[in-house]
DSSP file (Angstrom, degrees, kcal/mol; ACC not computed):
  #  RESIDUE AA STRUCTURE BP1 BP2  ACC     N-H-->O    O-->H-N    N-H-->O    O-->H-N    TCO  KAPPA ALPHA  PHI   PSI    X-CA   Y-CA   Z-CA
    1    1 A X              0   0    0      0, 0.0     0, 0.0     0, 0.0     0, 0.0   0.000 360.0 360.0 360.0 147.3   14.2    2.0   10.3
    2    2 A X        +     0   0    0      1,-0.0     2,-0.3    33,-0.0    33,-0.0   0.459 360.0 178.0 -50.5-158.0   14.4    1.2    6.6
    3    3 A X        -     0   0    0      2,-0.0     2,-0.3     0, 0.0    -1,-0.0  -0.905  18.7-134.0 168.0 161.0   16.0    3.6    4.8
    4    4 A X        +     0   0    0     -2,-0.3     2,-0.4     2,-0.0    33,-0.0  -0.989  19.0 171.2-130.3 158.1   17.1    4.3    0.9
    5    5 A X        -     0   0    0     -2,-0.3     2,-0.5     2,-0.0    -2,-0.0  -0.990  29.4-124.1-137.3 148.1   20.1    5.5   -0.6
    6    6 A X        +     0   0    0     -2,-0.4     2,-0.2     2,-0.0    -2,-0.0  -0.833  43.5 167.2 -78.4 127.6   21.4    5.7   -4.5
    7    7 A X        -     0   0    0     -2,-0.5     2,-0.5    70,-0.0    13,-0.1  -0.904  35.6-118.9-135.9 169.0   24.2    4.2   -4.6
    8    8 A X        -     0   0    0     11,-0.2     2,-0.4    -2,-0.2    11,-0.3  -0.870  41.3-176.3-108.3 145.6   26.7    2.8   -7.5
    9    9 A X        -     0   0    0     -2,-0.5     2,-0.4     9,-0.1     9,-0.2  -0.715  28.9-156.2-142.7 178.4   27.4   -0.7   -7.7
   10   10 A X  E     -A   17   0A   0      7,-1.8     7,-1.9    -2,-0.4     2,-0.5  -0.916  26.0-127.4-167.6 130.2   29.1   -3.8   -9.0
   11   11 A X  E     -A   16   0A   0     -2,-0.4     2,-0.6     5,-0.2     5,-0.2  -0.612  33.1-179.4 -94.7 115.6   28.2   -7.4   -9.1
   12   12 A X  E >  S-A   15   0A   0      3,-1.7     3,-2.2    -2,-0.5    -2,-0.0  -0.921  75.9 -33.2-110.8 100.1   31.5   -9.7   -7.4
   13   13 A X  T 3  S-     0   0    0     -2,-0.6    -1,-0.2     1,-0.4     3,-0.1   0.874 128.0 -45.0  73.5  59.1   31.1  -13.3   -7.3
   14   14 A X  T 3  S+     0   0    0      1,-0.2    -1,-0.4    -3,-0.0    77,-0.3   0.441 107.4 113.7  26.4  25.6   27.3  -12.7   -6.6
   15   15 A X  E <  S-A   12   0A   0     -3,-2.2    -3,-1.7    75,-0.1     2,-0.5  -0.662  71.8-123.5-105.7-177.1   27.2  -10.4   -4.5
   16   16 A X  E     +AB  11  89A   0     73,-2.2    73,-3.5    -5,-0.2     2,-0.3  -0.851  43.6 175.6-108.9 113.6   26.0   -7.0   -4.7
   17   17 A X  E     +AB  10  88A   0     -7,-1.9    -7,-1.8    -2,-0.5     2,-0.3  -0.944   5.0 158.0-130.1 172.7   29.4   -4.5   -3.5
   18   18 A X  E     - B   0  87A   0     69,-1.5    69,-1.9    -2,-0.3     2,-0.4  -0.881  35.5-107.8-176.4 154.6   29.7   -0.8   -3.4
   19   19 A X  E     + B   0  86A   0    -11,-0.3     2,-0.4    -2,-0.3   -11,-0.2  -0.783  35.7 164.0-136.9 118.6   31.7    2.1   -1.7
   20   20 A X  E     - B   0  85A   0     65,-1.4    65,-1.5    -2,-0.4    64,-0.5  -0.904  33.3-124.5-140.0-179.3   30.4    4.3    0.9
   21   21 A X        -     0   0    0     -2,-0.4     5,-0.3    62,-0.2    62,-0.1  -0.209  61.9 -60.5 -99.9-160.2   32.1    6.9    3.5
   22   22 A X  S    S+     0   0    0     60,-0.2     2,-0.6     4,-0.1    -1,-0.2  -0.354  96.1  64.3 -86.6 171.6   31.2    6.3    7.2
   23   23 A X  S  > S+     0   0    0      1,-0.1     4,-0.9    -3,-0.1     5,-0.2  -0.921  93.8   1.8 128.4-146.7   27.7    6.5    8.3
   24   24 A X  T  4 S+     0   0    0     -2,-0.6     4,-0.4     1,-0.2    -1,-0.1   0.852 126.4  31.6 -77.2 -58.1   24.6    4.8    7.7
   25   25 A X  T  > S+     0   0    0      2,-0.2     4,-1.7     3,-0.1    -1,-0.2   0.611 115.3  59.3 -65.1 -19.1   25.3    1.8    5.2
   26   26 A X  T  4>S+     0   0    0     -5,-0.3     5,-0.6     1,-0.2     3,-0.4   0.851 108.4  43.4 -74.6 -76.6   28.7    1.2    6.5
   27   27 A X  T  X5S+     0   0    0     -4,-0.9     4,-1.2     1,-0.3     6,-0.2   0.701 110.9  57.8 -18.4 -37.3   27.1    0.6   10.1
   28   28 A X  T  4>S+     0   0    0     -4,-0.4     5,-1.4     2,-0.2     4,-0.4   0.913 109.5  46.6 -78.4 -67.3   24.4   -1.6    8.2
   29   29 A X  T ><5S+     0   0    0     -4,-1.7     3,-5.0    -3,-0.4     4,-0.4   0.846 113.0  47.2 -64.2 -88.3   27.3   -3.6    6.9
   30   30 A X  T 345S+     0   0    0      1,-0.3    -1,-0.3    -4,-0.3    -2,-0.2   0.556 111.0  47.0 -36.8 -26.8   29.1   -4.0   10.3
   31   31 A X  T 3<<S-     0   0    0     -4,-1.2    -1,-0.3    -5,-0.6    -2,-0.2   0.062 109.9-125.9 -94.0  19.6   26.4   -4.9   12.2
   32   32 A X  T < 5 +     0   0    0     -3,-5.0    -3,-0.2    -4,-0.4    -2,-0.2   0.800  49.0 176.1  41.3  35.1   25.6   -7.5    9.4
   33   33 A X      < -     0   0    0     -5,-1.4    25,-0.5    -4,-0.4    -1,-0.1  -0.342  35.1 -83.8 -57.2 140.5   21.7   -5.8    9.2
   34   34 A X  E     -D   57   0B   0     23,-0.2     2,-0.6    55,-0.0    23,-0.2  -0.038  47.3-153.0 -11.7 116.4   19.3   -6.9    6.7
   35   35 A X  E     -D   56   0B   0     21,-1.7    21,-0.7    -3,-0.1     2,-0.5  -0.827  24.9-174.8-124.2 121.1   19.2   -5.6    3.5
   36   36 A X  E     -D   55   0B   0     -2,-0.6     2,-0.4    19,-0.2    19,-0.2  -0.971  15.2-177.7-119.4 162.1   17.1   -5.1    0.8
   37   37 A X  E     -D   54   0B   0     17,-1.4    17,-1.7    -2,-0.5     2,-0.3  -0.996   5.3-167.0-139.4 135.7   18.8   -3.7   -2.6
   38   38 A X  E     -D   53   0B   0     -2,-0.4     2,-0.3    15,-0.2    15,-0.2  -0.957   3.6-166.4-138.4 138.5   16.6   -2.8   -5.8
   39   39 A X  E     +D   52   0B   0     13,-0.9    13,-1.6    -2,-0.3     2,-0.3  -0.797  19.6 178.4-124.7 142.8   18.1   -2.2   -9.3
   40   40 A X  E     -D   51   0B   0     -2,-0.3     2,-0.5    11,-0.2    11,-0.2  -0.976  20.0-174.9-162.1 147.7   15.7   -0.6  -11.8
   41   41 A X  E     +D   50   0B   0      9,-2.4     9,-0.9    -2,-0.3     2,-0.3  -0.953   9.8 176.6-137.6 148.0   15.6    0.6  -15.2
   42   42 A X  E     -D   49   0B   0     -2,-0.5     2,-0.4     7,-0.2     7,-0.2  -0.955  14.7-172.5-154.6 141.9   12.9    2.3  -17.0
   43   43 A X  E   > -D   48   0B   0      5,-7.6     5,-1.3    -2,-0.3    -2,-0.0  -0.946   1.3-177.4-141.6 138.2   12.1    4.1  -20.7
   44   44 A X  T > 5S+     0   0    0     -2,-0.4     3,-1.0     3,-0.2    -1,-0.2   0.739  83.1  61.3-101.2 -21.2    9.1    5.7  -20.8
   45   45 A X  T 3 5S+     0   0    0      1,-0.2     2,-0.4     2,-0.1    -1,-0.1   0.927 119.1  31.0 -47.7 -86.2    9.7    6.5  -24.6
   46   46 A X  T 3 5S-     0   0    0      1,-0.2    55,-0.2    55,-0.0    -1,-0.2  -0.007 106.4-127.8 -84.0  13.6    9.8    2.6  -25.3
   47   47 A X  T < 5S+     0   0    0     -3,-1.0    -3,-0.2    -2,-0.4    -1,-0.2   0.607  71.2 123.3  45.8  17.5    7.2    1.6  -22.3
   48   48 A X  E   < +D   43   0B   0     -5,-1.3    -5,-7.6    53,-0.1     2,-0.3  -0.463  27.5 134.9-122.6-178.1    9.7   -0.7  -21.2
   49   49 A X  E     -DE  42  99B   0     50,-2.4    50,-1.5    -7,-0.2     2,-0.2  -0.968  27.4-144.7 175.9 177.8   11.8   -1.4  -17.8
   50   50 A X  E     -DE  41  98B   0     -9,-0.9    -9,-2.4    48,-0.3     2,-0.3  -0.865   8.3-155.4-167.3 168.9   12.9   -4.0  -15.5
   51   51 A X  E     -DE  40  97B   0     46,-3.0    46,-6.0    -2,-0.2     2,-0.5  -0.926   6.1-170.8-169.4 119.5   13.4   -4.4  -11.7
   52   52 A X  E     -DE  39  96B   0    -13,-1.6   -13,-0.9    -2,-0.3     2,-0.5  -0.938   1.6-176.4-135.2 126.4   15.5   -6.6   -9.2
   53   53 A X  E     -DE  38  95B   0     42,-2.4    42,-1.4    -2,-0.5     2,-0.5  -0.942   5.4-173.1-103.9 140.0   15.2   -6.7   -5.6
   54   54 A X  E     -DE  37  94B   0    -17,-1.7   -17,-1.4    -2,-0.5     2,-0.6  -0.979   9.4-156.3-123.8 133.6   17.6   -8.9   -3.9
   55   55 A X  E     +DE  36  93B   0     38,-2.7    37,-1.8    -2,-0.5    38,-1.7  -0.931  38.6 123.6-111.9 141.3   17.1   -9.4    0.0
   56   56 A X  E     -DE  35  91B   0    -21,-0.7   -21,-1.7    -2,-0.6     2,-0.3  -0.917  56.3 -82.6-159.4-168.0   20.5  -10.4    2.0
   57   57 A X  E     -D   34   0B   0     33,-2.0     2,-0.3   -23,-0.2   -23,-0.2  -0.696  42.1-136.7-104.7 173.5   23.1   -9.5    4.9
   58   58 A X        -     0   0    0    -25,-0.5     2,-0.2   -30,-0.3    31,-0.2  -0.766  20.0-178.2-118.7 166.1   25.8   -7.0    4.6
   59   59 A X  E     -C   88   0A   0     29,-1.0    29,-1.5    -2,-0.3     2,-0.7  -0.901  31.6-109.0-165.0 153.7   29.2   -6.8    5.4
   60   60 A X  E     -C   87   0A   0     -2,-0.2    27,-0.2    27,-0.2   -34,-0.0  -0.814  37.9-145.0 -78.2 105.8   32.4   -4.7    5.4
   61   61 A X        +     0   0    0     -2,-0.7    25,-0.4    25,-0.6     3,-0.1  -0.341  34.0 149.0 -40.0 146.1   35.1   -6.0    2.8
   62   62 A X        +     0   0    0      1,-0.1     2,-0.4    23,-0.1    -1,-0.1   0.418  18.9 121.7 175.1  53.7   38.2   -5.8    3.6
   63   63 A X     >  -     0   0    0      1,-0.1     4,-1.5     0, 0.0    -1,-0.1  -0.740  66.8-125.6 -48.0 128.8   40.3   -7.9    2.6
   64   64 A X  H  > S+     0   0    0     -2,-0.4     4,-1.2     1,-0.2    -1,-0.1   0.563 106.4  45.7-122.4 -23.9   42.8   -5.7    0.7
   65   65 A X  H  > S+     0   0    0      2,-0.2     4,-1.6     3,-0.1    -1,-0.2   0.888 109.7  53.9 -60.9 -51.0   42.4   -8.0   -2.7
   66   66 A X  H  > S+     0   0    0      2,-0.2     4,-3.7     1,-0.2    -2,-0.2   0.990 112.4  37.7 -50.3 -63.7   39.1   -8.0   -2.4
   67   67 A X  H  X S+     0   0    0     -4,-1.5     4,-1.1     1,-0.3    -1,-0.2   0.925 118.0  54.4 -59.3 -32.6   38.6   -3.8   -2.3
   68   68 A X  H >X S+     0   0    0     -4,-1.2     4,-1.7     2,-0.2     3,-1.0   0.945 108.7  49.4 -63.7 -48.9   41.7   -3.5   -5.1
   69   69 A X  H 3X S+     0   0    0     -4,-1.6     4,-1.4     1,-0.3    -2,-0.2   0.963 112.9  49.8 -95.3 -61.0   39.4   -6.1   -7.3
   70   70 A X  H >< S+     0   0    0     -4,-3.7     3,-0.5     1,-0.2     5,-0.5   0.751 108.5  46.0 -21.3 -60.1   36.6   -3.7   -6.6
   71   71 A X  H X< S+     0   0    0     -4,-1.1     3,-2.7    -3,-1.0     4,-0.4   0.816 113.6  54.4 -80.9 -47.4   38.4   -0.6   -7.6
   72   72 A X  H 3< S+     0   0    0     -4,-1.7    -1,-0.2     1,-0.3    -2,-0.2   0.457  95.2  65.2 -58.5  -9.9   39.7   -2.6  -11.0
   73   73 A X  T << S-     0   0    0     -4,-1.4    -1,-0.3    -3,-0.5    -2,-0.2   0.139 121.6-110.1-102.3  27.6   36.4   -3.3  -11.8
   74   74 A X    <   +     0   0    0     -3,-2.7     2,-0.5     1,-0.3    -3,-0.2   0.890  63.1 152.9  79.8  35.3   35.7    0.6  -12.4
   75   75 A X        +     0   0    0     -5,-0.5    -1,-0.3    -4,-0.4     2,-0.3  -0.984  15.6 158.3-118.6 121.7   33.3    0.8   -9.1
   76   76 A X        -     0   0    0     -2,-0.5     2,-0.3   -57,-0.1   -57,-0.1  -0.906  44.0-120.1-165.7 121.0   33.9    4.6   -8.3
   77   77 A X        -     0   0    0     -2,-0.3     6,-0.1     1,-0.2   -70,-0.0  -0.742  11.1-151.6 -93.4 170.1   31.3    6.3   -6.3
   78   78 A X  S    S+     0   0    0     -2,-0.3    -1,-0.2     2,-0.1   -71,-0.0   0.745  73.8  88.5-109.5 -53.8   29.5    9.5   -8.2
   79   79 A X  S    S-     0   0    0      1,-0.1     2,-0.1     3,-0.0     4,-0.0  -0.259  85.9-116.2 -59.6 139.6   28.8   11.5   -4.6
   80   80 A X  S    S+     0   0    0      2,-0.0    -1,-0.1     3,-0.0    -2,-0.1  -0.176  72.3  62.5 -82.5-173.7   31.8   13.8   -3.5
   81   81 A X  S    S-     0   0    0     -2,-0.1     2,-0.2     2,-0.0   -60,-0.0  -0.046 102.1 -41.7  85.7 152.8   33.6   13.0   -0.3
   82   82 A X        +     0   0    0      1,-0.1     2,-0.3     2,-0.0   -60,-0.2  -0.331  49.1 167.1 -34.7 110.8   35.5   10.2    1.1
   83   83 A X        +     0   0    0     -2,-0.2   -62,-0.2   -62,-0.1    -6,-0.1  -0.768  33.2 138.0-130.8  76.9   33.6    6.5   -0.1
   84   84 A X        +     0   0    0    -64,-0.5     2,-0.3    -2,-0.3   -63,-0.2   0.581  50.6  75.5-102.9   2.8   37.2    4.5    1.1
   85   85 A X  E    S-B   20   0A   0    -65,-1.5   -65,-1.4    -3,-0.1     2,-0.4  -0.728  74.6-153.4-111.4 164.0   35.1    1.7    2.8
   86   86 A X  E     -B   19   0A   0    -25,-0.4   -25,-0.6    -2,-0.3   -67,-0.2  -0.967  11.4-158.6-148.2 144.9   33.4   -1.1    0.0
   87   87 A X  E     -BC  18  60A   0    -69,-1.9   -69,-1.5    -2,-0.4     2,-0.3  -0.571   8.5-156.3-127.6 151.7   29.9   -2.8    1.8
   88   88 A X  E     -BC  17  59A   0    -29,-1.5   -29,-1.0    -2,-0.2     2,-0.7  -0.925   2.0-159.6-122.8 152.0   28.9   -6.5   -0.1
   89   89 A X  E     -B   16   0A   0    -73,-3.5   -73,-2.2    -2,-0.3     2,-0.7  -0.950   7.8-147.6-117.2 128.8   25.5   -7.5    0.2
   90   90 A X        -     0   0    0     -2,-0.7   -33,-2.0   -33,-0.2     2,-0.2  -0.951  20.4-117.8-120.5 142.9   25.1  -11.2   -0.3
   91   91 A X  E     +E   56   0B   0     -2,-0.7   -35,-0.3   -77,-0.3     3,-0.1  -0.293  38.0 165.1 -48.7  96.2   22.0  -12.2   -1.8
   92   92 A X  E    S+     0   0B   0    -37,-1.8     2,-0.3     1,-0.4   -36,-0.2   0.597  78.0  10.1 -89.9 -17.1   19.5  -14.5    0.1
   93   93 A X  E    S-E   55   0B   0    -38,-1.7   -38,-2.7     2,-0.0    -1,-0.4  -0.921  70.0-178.8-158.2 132.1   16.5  -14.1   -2.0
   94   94 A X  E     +E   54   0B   0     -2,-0.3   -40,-0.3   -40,-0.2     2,-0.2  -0.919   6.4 163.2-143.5 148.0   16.3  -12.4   -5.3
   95   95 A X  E     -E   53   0B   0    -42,-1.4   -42,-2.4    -2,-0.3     2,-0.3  -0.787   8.0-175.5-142.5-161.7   13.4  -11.7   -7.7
   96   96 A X  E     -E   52   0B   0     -2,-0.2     2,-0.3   -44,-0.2   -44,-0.2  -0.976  16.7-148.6-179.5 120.5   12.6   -9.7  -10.5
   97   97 A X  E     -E   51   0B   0    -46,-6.0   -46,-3.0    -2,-0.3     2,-0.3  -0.971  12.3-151.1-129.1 164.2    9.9   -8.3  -13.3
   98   98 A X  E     -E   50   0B   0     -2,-0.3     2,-0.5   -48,-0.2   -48,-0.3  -0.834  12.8-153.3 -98.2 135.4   10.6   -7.3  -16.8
   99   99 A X  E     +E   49   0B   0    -50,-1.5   -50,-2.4    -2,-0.3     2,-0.3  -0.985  17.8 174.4-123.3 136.4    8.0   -4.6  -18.0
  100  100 A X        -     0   0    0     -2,-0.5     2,-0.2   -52,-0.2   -53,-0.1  -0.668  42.4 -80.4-120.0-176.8    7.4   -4.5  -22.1
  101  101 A X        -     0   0    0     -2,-0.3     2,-0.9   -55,-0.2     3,-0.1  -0.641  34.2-109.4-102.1 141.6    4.6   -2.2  -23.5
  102  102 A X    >>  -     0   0    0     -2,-0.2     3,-4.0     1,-0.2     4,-0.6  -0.640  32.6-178.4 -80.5  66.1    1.2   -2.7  -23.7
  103  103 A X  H >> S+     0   0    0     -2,-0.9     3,-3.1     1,-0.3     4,-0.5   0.677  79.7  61.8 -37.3 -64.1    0.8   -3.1  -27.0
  104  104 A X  H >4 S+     0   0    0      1,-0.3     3,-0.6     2,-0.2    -1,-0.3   0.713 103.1  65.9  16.7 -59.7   -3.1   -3.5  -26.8
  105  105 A X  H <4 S+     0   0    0     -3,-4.0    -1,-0.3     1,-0.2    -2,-0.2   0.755  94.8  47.8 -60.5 -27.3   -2.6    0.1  -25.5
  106  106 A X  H << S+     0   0    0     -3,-3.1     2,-0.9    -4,-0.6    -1,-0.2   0.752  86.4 115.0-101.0 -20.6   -1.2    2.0  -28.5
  107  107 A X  S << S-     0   0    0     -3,-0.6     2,-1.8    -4,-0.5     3,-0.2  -0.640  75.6-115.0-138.7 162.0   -3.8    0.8  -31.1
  108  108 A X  S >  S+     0   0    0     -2,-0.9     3,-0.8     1,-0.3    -1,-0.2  -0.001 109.8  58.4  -8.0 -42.0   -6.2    2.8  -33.0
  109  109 A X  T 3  S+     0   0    0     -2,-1.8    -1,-0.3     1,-0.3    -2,-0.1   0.597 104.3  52.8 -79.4  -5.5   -9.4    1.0  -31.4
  110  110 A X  T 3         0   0    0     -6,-0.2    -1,-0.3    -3,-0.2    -2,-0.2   0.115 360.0 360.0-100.3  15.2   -8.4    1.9  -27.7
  111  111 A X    <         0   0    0     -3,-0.8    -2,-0.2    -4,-0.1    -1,-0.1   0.762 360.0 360.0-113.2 360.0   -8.0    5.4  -28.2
């Protein structure tokens, strides 16, 4: 079944990588499942935002250069517990919107 998680990430030679403990995305990566991964940003102040889904495989790094190059690029998980295993998702599809503000929306003759 689909699933979501928050997770912290870092982009390596295009791909998508990230550190998780055992469980649910490490399993995803070892059994090279499907993936989708969505990045988003939003300011509601400034009506603005953007959003990238990238559809791929997964896999378990672990190459021992590879996970060091990880850890040197400041990719750190936030969640407490063990995250000793680094997942890369590579990218098979990606797209993307930008959202600006509606200007139209803000003046004086639509409200």
């Amino acid at each position: 079944m689909p699933a979501i998680f928050p997770v912290n990430f870092r982009l390596l030679d295009g791909s998508v990588v990230l550190r998780t403990g055992e469980g649910t995305k490490l399993n995803a990566a070892i059994w090279n499942a499907g993936i989708a991964f969505e990045a988003d940003a939003a300011n509601s102040v400034f009506e603005l935002g953007w959003s990238v889904l990238i559809v791929g495989t997964a896999e378990e790094v672990i190459e021992p250069t590879e996970i060091a190059e990880t850890i040197q690029m400041g990719l750190r998980p936030w969640a407490p517990g063990s995250r000793s295993h680094v997942v890369r998702i590579r990218a098979e599809a990606v797209s993307g919107r930008r959202i600006v503000a509606n200007i139209e929306a803000h003046t004086p003759e639509s409200i």
